[in-house]
C-alpha positions in Angstrom: -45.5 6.0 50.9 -45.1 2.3 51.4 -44.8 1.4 47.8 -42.3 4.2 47.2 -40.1 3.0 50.3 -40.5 -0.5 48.7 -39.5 0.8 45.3 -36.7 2.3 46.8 -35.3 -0.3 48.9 -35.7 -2.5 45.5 -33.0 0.0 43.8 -30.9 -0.2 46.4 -30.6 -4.3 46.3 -30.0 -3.9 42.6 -27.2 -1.1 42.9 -25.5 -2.6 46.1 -26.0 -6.5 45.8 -26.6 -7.1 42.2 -29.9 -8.7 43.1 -33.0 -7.9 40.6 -35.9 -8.4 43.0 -39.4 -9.2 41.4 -41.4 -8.9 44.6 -41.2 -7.4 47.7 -43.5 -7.8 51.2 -43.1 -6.2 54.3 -42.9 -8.0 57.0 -44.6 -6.3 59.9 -44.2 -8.9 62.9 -41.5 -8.0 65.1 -40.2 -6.4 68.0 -37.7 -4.1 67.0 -38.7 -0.4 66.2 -35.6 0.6 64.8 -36.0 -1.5 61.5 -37.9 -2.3 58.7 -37.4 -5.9 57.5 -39.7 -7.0 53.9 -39.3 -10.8 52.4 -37.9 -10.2 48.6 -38.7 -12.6 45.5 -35.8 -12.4 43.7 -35.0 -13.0 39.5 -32.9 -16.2 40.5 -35.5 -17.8 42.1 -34.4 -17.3 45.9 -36.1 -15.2 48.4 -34.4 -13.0 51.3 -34.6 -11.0 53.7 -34.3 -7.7 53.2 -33.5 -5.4 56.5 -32.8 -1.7 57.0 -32.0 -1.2 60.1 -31.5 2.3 62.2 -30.5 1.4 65.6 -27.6 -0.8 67.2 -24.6 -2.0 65.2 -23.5 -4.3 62.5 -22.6 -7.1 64.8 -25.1 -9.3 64.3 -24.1 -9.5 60.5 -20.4 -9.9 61.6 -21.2 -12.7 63.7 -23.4 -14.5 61.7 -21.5 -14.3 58.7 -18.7 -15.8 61.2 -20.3 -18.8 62.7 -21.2 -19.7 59.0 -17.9 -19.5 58.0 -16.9 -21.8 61.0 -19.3 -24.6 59.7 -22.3 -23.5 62.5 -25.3 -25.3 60.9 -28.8 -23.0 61.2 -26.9 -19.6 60.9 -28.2 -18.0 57.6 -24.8 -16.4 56.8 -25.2 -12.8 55.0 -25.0 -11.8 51.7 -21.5 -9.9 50.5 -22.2 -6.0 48.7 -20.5 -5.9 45.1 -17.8 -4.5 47.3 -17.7 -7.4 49.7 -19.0 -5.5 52.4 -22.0 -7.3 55.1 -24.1 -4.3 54.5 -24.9 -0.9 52.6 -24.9 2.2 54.0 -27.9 4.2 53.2 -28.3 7.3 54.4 -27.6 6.0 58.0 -28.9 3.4 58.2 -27.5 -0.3 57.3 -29.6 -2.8 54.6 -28.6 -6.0 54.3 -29.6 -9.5 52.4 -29.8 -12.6 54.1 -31.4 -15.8 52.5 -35.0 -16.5 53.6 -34.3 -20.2 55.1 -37.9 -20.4 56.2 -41.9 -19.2 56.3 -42.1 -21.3 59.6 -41.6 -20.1 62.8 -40.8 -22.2 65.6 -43.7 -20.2 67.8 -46.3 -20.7 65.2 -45.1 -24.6 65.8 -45.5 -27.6 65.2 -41.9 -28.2 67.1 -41.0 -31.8 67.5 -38.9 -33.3 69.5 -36.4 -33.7 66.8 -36.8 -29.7 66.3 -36.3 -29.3 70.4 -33.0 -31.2 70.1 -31.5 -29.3 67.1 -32.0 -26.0 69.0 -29.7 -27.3 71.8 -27.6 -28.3 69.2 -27.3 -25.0 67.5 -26.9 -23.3 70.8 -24.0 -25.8 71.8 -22.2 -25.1 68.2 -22.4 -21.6 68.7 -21.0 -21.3 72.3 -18.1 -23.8 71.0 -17.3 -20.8 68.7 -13.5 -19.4 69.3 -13.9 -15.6 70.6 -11.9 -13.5 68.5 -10.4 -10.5 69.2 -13.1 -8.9 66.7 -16.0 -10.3 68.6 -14.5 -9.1 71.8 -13.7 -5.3 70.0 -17.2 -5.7 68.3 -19.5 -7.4 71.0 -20.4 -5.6 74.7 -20.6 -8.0 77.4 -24.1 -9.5 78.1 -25.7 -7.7 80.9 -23.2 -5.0 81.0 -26.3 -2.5 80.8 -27.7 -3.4 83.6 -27.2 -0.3 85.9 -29.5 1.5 83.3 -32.3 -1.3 83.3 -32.3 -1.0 87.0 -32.8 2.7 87.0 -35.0 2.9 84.6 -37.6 0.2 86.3 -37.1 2.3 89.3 -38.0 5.0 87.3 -41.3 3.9 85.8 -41.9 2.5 89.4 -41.7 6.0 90.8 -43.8 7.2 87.8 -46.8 4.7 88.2 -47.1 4.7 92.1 -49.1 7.9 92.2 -50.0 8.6 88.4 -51.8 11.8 88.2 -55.2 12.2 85.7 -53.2 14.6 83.5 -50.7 12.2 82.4 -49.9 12.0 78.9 -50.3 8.7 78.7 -54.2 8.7 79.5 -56.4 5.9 80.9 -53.6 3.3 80.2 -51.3 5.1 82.9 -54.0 4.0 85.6 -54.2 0.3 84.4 -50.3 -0.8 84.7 -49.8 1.3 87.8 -52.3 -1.5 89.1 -50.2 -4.2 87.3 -47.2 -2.6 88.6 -48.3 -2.3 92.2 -49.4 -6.2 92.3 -45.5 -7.0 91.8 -44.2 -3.9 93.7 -42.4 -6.2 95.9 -41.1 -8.6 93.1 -40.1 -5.8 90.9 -37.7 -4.4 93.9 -36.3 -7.4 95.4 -35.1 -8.1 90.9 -33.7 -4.9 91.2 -31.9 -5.3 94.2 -30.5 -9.1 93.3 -29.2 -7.6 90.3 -27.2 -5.1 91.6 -26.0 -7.8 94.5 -25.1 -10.3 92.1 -23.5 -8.5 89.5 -20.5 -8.5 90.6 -19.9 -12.4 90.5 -20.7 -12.5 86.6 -17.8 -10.4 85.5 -15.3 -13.3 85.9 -16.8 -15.5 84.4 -15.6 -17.1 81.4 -17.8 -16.0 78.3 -19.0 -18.0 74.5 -20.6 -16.1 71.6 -24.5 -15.8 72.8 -27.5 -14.8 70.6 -28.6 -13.0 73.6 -32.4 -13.6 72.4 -33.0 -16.9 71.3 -36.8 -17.1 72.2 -38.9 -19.2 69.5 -39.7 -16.0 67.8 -36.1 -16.0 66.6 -36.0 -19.7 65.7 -37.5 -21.1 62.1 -38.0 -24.8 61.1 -37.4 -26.7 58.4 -38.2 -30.1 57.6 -36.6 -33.7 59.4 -35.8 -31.5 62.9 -33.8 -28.8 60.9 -33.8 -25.3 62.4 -32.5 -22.0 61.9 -31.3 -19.3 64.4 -32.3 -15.7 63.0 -32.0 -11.9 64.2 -28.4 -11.5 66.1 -28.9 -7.8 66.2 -28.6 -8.6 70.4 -25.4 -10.7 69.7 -23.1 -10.8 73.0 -20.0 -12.8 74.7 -21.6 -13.8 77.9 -21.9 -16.8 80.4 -24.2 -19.6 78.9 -26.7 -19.1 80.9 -27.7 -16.3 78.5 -28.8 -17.7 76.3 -29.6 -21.1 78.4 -32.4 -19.4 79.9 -34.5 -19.1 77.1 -34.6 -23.0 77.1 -34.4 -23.8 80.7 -37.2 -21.5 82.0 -39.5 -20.1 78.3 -38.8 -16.3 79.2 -42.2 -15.5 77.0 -45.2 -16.1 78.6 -47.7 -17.4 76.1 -45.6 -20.4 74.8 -43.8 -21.6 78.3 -41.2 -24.5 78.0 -42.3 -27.5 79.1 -40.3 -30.3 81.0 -40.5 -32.6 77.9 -39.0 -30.1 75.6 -36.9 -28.5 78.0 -34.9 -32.2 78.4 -34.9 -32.9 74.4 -33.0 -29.2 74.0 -30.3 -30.2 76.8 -30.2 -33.7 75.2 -29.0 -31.9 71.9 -27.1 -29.6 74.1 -25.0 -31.6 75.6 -23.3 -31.8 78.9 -23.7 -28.3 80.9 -23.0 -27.2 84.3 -25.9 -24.6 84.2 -24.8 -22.1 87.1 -27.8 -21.0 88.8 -26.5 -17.7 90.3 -25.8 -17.0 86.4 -28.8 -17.8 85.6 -31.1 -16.2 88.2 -29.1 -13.2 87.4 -29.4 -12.9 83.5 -33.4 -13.9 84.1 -33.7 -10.9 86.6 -31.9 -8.5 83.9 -34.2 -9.6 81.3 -37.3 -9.2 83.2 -36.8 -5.8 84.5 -35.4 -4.8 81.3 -39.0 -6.0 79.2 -41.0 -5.0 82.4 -40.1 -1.0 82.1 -38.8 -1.1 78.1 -42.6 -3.0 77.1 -44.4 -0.3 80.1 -42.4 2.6 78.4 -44.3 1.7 75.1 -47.6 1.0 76.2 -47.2 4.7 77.6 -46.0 6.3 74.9 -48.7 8.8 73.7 -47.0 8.8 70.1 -47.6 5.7 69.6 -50.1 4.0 67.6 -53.1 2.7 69.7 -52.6 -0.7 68.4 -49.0 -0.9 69.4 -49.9 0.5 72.8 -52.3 -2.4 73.0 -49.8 -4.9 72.2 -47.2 -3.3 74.6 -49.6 -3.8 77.6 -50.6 -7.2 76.8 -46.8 -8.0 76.8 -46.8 -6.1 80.6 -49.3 -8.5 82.2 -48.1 -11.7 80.6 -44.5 -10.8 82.1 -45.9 -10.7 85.4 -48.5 -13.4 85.1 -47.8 -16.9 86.8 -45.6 -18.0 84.0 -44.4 -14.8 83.4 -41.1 -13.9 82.9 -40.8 -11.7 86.4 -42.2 -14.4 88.5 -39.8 -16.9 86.7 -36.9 -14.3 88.0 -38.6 -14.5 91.3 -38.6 -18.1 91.8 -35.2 -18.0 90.4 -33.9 -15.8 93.2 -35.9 -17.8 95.7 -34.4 -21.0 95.0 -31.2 -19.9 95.4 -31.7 -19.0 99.2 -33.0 -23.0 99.7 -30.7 -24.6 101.4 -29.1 -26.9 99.9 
């Protein structure tokens, strides 16, 4: 099965880039179920990536291939079909070439300092991006989902707080119900700032964001050169979107330290980070992993290895450096008096 999808997707490239790939690997790190990415060799000597994807929109592509027109350095910009298109439609779903930049990723290090600046770099460059009325008719607003993220931790909430024995979910249902009822309290007082806050961030003037620019979405290159990869989550939002994943980590098992947290806002350059902003879009994104990470440790059609993976995810985002408790002490900070 996998050698005939690969032999497919191989035809394809040929019939809608005019690439003649020798070799293709699929490439099964990743986050996002609704895709299938594979690294391609190609007859000219280069290497891309290769991605068919069946969920969200063709944004990302749009985007990119947009900051790379506007001189964005780290943006791999996307191939053009024979009919100068960002993409192929197969059968529903969209493939698309971009140029493999690098093998290195950013969380399987080493980053140095001169890496830590060029990310802030790359993050300025993009939010200095014009919006154009195509990004604004092709781009939702970040954290306009919110409503739903909030529901549907109150949901799972609901769910684990009495789990019965014949849930399908089996013995894993009884484990997060105890992860979820040591941050019962956290977990409600995100879902109530959220809601409280929201209001306050639709005003606010928005740049072109990433919208998840953790180090798994970051490659390095040699002499401090990086690259910014997988805009599928592209958004206009406040900074502090995207600011977060430098100022606070966001994932758990590779925190930011001070150090490198300076040398990114060094390459940055001068920011008034709002910390209301920034409390807010750390709350949305923890609730939103919290229940979307719980929902797929629970889900009995999944794989037992993905399961695994799912929950591991669930306790580092309430552990100490966890991505809820960073939330938490976000909110908290912002009742000190000043």
């Amino acid at each position: 099965m996998i050698e005939d999808a690969t032999r497919q997707v191989t035809g394809w490239v040929r019939t809608d880039f005019g690439l003649d790939l020798t070799r293709v690997d699929e490439v099964t790190h990743g986050a996002d179920q609704h895709a299938r990415l594979w690294l391609a060799h190609a007859a000219d000597g280069n290497r891309y990536a290769v991605k068919l994807s069946g969920g969200g929109t063709p944004a990302g592509l749009v985007v990119t291939a947009h900051l790379a027109g506007q001189g964005v350095p780290g943006i791999p910009a996307p191939l053009r079909t024979r009919d100068e298109r960002l993409y192929a439609d197969r059968g529903g779903h969209r493939l698309s070439v971009v140029p493999w930049v690098s093998d290195q990723r950013a969380l399987d290090g080493p980053m140095t300092d001169a890496h830590w600046r060029a990310y802030g770099e790359l993050l300025a460059a993009v939010h200095a991006v014009p919006v154009t009325d195509e990004l604004v008719r092709l781009l939702p607003r970040g954290g306009v989902t919110y409503p739903g993220i909030v529901a549907a931790t109150r949901a799972t909430a609901e769910r684990l707080r009495e789990p019965g024995p014949a849930d399908p979910a089996g013995p894993p249902v009884a484990e997060l119900a105890a992860v979820w009822a040591a941050v019962a309290d956290q977990v409600s007082t995100l879902g109530g700032a959220v809601e409280r806050l929201a209001a306050g961030q639709r005003d606010r003037p928005v740049v072109v964001c990433h919208g998840d620019p953790h180090l798994g979405n970051l490659l390095l290159g040699p002499d401090g050169q990086v690259w910014l990869i997988d805009w599928d989550d592209a958004v206009l939002a406040p900074p502090e979107c995207d600011l977060m994943f430098v100022t606070d980590g966001v994932l758990a098992f590779a925190p930011v330290t001070a150090e490198q947290r300076a040398a990114v806002l060094a390459g940055y350059g001068s920011v008034d980070i709002n910390p209301v902003g920034l409390a807010w879009f750390l709350a949305v994104r923890a609730l939103d992993d919290l229940s979307d990470w719980t929902r797929q440790a629970l889900d009995p059609d999944a794989d037992a290895a993905h399961r695994a993976m799912a929950a591991r995810i669930v306790r580092g985002l309430v552990s100490p450096v966890g991505l809820v408790t960073l939330a938490d002490a976000a909110l908290r900070d912002l009742a000190r008096p000043r």
